[in-house]
C-alpha positions in Angstrom: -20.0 -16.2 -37.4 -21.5 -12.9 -38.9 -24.3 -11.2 -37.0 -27.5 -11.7 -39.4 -31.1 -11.8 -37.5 -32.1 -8.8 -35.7 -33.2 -10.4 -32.5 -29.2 -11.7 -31.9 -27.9 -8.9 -33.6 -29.4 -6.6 -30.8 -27.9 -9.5 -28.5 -24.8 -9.2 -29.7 -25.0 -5.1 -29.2 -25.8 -5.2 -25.7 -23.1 -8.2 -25.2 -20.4 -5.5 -26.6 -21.6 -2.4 -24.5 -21.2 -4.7 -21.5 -17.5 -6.0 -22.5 -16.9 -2.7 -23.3 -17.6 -1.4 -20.2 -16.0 -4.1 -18.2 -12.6 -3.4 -20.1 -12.7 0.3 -19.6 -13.0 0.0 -15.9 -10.8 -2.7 -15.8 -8.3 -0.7 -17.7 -8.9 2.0 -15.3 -7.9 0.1 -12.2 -5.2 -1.3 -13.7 -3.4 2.0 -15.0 -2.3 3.1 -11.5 -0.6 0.0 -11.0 1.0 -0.5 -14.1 2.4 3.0 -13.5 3.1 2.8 -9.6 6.5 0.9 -9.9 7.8 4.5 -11.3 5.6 7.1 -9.9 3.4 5.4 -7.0 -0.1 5.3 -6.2 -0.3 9.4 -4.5 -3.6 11.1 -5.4 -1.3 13.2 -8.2 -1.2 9.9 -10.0 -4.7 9.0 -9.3 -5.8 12.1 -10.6 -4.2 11.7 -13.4 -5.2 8.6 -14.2 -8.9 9.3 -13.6 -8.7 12.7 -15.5 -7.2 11.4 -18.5 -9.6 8.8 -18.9 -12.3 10.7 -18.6 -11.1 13.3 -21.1 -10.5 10.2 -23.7 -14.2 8.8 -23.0 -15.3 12.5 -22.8 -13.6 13.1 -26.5 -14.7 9.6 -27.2 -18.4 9.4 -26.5 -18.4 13.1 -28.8 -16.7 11.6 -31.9 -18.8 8.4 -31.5 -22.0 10.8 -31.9 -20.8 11.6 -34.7 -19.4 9.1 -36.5 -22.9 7.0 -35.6 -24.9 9.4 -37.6 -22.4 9.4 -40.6 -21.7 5.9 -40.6 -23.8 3.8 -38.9 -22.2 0.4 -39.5 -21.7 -2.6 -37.2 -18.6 -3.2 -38.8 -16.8 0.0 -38.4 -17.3 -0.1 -34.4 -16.1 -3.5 -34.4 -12.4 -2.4 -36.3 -12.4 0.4 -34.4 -12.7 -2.1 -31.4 -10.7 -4.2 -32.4 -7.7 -1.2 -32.8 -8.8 -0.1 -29.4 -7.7 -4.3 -28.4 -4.5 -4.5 -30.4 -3.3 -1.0 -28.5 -4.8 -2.5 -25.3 -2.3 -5.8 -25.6 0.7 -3.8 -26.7 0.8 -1.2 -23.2 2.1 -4.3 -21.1 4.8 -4.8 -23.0 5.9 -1.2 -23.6 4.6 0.7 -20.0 8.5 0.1 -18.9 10.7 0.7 -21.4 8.7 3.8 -22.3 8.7 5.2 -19.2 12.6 4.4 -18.7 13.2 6.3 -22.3 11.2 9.0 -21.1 13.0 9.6 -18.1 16.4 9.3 -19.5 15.1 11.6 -22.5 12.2 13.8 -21.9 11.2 14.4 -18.4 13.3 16.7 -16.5 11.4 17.2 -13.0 13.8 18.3 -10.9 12.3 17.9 -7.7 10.4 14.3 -6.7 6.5 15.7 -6.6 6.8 17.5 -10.2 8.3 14.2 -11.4 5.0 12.2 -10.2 2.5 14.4 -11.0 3.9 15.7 -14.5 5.4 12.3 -15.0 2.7 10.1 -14.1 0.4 12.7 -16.8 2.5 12.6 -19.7 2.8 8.6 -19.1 -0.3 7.6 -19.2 -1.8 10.2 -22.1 0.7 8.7 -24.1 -0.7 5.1 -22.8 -3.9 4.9 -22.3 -5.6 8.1 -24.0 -6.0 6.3 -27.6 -7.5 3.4 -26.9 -9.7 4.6 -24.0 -10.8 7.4 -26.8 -11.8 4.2 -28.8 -13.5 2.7 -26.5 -15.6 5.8 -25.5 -17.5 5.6 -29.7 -18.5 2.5 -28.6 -21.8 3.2 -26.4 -23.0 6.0 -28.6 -22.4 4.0 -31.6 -24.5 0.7 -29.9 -27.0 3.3 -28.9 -27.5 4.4 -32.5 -27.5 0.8 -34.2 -30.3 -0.6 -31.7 -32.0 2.7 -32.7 -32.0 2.0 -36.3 -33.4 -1.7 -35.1 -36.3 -0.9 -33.4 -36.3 3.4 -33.1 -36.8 3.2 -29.3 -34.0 5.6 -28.7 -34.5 6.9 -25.4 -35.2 3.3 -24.3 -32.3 1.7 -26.3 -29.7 4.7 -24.6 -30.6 4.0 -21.2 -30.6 0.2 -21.1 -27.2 0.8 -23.0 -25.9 2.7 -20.8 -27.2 0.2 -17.6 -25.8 -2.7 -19.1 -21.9 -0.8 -20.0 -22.6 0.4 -15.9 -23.0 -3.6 -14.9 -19.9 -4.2 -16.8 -18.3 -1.3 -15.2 -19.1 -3.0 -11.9 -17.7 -6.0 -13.0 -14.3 -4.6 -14.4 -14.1 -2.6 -11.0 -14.4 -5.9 -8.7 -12.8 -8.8 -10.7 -9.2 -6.9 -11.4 -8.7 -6.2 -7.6 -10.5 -9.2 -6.0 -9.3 -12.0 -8.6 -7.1 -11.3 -11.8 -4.4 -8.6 -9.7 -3.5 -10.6 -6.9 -3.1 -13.6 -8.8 -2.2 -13.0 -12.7 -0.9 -9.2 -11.9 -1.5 -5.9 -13.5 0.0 -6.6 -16.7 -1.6 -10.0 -17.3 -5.2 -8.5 -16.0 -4.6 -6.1 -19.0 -3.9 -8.9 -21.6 -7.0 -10.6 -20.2 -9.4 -8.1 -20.4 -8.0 -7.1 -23.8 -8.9 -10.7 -24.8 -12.4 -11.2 -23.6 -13.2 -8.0 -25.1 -11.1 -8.7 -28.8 -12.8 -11.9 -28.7 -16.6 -10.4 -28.8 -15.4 -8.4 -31.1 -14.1 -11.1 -33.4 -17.2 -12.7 -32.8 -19.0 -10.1 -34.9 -16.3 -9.8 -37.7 -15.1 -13.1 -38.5 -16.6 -16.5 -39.3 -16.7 -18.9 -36.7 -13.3 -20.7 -37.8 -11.1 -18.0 -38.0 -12.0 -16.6 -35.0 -10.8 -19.5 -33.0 -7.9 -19.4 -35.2 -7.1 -15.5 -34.2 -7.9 -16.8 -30.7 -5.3 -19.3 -30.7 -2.7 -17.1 -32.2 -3.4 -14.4 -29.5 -3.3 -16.8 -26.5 0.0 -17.0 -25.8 0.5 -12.9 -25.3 -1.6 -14.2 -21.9 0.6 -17.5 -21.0 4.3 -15.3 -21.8 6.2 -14.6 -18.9 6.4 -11.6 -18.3 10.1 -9.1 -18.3 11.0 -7.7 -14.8 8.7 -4.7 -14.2 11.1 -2.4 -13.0 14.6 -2.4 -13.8 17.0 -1.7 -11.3 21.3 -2.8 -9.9 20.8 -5.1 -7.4 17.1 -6.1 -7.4 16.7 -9.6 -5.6 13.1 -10.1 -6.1 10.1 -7.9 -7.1 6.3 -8.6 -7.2 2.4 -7.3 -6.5 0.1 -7.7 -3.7 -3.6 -6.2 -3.7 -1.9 -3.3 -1.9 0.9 -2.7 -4.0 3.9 -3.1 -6.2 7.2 -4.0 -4.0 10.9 -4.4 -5.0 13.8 -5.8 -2.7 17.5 -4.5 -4.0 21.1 -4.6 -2.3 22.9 -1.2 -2.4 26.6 -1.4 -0.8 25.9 -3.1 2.5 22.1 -3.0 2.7 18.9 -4.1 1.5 16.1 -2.4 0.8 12.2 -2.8 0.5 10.8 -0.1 -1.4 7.1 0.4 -2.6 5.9 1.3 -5.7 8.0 3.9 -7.3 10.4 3.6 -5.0 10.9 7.2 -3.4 10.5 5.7 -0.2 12.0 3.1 1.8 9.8 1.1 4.1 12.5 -1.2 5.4 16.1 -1.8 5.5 18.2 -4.3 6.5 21.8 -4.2 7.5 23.5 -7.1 6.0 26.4 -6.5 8.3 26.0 -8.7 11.1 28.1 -6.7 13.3 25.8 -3.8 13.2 21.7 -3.4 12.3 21.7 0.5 12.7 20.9 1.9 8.9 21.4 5.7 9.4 17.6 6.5 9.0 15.0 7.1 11.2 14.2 3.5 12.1 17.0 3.9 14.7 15.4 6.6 16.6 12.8 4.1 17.6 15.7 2.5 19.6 14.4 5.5 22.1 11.8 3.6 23.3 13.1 1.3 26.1 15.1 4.3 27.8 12.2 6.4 27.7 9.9 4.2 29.7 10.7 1.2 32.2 14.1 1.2 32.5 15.0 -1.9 33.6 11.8 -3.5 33.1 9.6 -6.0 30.9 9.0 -4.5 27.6 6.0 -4.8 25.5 6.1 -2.8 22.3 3.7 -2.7 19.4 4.9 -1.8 15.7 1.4 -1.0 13.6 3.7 -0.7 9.9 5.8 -3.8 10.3 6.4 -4.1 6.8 10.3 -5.8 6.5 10.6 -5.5 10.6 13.5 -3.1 10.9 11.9 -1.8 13.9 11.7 -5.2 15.6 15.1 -6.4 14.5 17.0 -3.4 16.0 14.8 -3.6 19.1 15.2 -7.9 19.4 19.1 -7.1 18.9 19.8 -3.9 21.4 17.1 -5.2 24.1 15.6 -8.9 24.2 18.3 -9.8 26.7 18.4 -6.8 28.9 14.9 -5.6 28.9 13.1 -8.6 27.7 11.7 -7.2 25.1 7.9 -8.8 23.6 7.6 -7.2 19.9 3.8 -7.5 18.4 4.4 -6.8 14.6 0.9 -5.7 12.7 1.2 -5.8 8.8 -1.8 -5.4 6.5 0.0 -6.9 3.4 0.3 -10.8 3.5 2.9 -10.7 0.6 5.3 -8.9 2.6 5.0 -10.9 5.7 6.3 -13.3 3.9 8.5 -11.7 1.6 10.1 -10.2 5.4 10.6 -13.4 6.8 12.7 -14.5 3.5 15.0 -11.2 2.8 14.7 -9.2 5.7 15.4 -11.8 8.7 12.2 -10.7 10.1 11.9 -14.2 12.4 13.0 -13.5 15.7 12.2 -14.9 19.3 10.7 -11.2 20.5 8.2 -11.0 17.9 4.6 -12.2 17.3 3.2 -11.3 13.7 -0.1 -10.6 13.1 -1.6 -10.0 9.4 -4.2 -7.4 10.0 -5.0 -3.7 9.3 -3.8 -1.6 12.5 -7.0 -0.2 13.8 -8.6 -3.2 13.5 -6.0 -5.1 15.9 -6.7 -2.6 18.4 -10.2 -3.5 18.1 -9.6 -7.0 18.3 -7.1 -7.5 21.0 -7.4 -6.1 24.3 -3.3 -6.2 25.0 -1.9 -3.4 27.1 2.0 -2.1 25.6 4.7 0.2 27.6 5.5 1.5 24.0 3.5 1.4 21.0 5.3 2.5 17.0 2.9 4.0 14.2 5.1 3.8 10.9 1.9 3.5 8.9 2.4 5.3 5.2 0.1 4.7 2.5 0.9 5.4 -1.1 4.2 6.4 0.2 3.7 10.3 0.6 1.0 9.9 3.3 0.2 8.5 6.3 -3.1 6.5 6.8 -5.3 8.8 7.8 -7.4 7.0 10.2 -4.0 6.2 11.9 -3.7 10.1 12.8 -7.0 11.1 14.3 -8.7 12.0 17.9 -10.6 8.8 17.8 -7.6 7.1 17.3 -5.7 8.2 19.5 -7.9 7.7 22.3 -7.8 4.0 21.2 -4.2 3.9 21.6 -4.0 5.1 25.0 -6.6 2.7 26.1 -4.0 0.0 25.1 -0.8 2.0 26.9 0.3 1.1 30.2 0.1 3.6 32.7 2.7 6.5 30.9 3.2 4.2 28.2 4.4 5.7 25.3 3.2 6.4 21.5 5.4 7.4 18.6 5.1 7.9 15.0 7.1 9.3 12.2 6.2 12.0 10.4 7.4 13.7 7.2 6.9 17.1 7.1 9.0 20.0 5.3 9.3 22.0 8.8 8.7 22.0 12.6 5.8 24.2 12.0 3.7 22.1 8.5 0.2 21.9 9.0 0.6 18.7 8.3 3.2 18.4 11.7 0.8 20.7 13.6 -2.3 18.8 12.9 -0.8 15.6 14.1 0.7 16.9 17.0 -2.6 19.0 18.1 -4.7 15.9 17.9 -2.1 14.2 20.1 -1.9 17.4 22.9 -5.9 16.3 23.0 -5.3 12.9 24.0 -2.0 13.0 25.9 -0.8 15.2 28.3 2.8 15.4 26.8 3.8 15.9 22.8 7.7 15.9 21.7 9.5 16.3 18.6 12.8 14.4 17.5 13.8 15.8 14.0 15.8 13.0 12.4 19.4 14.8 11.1 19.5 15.3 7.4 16.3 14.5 6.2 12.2 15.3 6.6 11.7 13.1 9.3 10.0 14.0 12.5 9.6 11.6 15.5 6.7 12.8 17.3 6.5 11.2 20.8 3.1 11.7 23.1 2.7 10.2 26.8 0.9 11.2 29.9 4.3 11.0 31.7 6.8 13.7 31.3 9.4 12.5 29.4 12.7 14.1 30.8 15.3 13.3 27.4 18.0 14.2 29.7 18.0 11.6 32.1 19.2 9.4 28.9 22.6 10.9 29.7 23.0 9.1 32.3 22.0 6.2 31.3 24.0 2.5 30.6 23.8 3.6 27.0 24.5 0.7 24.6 27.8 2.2 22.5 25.9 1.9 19.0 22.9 4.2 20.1 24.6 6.9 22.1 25.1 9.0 19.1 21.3 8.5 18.8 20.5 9.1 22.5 23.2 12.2 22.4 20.9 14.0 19.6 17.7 13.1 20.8 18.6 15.0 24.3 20.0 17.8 22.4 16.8 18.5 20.1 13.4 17.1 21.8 11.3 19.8 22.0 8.2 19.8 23.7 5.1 20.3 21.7 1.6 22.6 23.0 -1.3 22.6 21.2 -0.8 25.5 18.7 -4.4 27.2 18.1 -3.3 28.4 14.6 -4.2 24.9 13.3 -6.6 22.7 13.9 -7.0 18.8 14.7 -8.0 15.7 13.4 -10.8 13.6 13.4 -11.9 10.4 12.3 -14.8 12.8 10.2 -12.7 15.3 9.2 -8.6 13.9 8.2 -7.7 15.7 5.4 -3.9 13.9 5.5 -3.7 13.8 1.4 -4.3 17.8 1.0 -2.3 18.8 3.5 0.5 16.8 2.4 0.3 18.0 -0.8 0.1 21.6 0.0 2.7 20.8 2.0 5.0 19.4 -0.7 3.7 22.6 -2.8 4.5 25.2 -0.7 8.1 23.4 0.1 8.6 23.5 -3.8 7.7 26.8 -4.6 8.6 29.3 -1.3 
């Protein structure tokens, strides 16, 4: 069905700016997942995503200028649409065997934040800068056909540019709200691709052949789709609308990891003589010596994710100290994905799916212990998990010297990043420790109104599995002061992503 009568042709125009602008956006979303299974979802990766697309639209909208006033031609847009489609449907298929050929081949990052920021660049120019460049003639080039219609061109460019906004809108909401959490990235791609491909075919074709090309391009959409990330031992992998997750079996454990991978969010000992994983999950085994020995525990874990914490604690505890776990986990996905591969089901915990603020808002409970393991996009904790305001929430739900403790990855005992944390937590509690975890970046930061005396743990009816545990947490706690060389955070001012990446910076290059 070729465009012939002005009226629909100028239909038709505004049609394609708003498809157009509804794919890029959609695209745009879309390009940090498709990418986070093998370089996450940091702010390195979102600035490269962001930046490259708007270099291509940038270099885009330029050449479309130009190429308008040589060769103003409805049918030259819609080819080089139609390119810009055929590219579009093809990234799916090759994101992962790209990126695994580039890693084998090309990129040689030695260190883990060079390999997500220069990685995550080089991947997606190679991806998505051609056929975002396409898509970037297309206003200019609508803006110049309507002009030739009806020489209105200051009219003409601004209701072009409102209606490829309202499209943008609408390729911002319906990925993440609709097509991502139930078709995933990949297939939000292909479908975009083919609501866009088939306006353009609209335009080009007659009215037979385009169902035709229609029908041969369907199934791309209806394939199933390889595994996304290939790995030994994977057991299951998916999306949520928070993220990509993978579960694999290494030697004796399993392991949930997020997005690319780099860090591990739970693991599970599938040795049923012993749930300990030699990671910093155990030192949370601290908590019932620290506080109430003895006596009723009621602990809080805000980061349940697979329920390591409540496992070890349900195992070494429920009898002795009658341990109550409340588990808070944003992502439904892996609530259930837990209760299937991790053995999260036990009689000491209550789940609740919910973000971790807002529980404390909601339920007025009172804890002797509460657990922040609360990381988002895997180098950073949630910001609003780390501030003054926060922290004077938490205490509100502590018992009388309850306790708070959260793990922290920092590069040193003095970070910023460390020392804003533990300032903030000097401002609400009377008492801040440190527990460096042995051979890694970990830091267990510990904050109460009671002074905790690690010592007494000596002598203590230490269960045999944690006294190695118990033996270096007595010989390293440190207590924290507030430091006046940094500063503190607040729920207005949380700066989490910059000074992590400084941090990582300045650990790179010192």
């Amino acid at each position: 069905m070729r465009i012939t009568s002005e009226k629909f042709k100028r239909l038709y125009l505004l049609v394609l700016a708003f498809t157009s602008g509804m794919t890029i956006m959609a695209v745009e979303i879309s390009a940090s997942r498709l990418i986070a299974p093998y370089f996450g979802t940091s702010t390195f990766v979102w600035t490269n995503v962001i930046g490259v697309i708007m270099i291509a639209l940038a270099i885009g909208y330029y050449l479309g200028g130009k190429l308008a006033d040589a060769r103003p031609e409805l049918n030259i847009l819609l080819k080089i649409i139609l390119g810009a489609c055929l590219i579009l449907l093809i990234i799916p298929f090759i994101a992962s065997p790209l990126v695994e050929w580039l890693n084998k081949n090309i990129i040689v990052f030695k260190s883990a934040s060079l390999l997500i920021f220069g990685g995550s660049l080089i991947i997606v120019s190679l991806l998505f800068i051609l056929p975002i460049l396409l898509l970037g003639i297309v206003s200019p080039f609508i803006i110049k056909l309507l002009s030739n219609l009806d020489a209105q061109l200051g009219k003409d460019a601004g209701l072009v540019f409102s209606i490829s906004t309202i499209g943008s809108i609408f390729g911002t909401f319906l990925p993440v709200l609709i097509f991502i959490p139930y078709l995933g990235t990949r297939k939000t791609i292909i479908a975009f691709s083919l609501v866009l491909l088939g306006v353009c075919l609209l335009g080009l074709i007659k009215r037979k052949w385009l169902a035709i090309f229609l029908i041969l391009f369907m199934p791309i959409f209806f394939m199933k789709m390889p595994q996304i990330k290939t790995a030994q031992g994977v057991v299951t992998e998916g999306e949520s609308v928070y993220q990509y997750f993978q579960v694999h079996d290494k030697n004796n454990f399993r392991y949930l990891s997020i997005n690319e991978g780099m860090a591990v969010f739970s693991i599970l000992n599938q040795d049923i003589s012993n749930v300990l994983t030699d990671s910093y999950f155990d030192y949370y085994n601290l908590l019932p010596y620290l506080d109430g020995n003895g006596k009723e525990q009621k602990i809080l874990i805000l980061g349940l994710a697979g329920g390591t914490i409540s496992t070890q604690l349900n195992h070494f505890f429920a009898q002795d100290y009658n341990v109550q776990i409340d588990g808070v986990e944003i992502d439904q996905k892996i609530i259930d994905l837990a209760k299937r591969y991790f053995d999260l089901n036990n009689p000491s915990l209550t789940v609740y799916n919910l973000d971790g603020r807002n529980f404390l808002d909601y339920y007025n409970k009172q804890y002797n212990a509460m657990v922040i393991d609360v990381y988002a996009n895997q180098l950073y904790i949630s910001f609003q998990l780390t501030t003054k305001e926060f922290f004077d929430l938490v205490k509100k739900h502590l018992v009388m010297d309850g306790v708070v403790t959260m793990n922290v990855n920092a590069s040193s005992p003095d970070s910023e990043l460390l020392k804003n944390i533990t300032n903030t937590m000097n401002l609400v509690f009377k008492n801040v420790y440190l527990v460096p975890v042995p051979d890694s970046l970990n830091y267990m930061v510990l904050a109460s109104d009671n002074d905790l005396d690690f010592t007494k743990m000596e002598n203590l009816n230490k269960i045999e599995e944690l006294k190695p545990i118990i033996d270096n947490a007595v010989n390293s706690a440190v207590k924290v002061s507030y430091d006046n060389n940094f500063g503190y955070l607040t729920d207005d001012k949380a700066p989490i992503e910059h000074l992590t990446d400084w941090m990582i910076l300045d650990y790179l290059f010192k």
